[in-house]
C-alpha positions in Angstrom: 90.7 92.5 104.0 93.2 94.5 105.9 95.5 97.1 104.7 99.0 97.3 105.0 99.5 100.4 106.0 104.2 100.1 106.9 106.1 101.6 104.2 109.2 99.1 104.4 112.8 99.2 103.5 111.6 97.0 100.5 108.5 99.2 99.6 111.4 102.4 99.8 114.0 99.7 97.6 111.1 98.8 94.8 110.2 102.4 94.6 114.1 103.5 94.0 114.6 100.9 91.4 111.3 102.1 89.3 112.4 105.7 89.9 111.4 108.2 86.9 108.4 105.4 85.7 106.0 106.9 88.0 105.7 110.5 86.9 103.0 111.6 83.7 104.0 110.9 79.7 107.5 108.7 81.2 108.0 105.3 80.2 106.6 102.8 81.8 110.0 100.7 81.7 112.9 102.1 83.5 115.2 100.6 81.3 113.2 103.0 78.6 114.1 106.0 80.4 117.6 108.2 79.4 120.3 107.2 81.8 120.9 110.8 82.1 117.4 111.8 83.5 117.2 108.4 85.9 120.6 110.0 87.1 119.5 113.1 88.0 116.2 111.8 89.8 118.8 109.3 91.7 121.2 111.9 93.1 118.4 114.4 94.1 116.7 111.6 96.0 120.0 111.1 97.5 120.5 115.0 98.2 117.1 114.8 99.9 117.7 111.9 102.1 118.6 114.4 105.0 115.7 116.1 104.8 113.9 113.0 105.7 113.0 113.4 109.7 111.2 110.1 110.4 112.2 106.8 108.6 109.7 104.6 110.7 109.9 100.7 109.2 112.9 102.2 106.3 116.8 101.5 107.2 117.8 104.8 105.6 121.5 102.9 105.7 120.4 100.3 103.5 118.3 102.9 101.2 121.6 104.7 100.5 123.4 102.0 99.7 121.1 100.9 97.0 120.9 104.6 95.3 124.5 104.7 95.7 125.0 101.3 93.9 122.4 102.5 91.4 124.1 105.8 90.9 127.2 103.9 89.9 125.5 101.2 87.7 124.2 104.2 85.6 127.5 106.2 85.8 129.4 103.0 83.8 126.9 103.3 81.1 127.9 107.0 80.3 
């Protein structure tokens, strides 16, 4: 069987919306994670995006768009 080996803008989307779930002794649920912490991992990933000198496959548009629309989702709940 073949590997896919393209991150996508999807692959980069997924990833963002489990942000925080991935790291040692965190919840496994994002929903289980403080809004304060999934915050703060959302606007340095943002902060970072500049940093970032080859996309490939990723539409670094669309990628800010959903952190943004996640940073402001989060920022209601506080």
């Amino acid at each position: 069987m073949k590997q896919r080996c393209i991150w996508t803008t999807q692959d980069e989307i997924n990833f963002i919306k489990t942000l925080g779930a991935h790291r040692e002794k965190a919840p496994k649920k994002v929903k289980e994670l403080p809004i304060k912490e999934r915050l703060r991992l959302l606007k340095n990933y943002k902060k970072t995006m500049p940093l970032q000198a080859r996309w490939g496959k990723i539409d670094p548009c669309k990628i800010a768009e959903v952190v943004d629309e996640e940073i402001r989702r989060l920022e209601a709940l506080l």
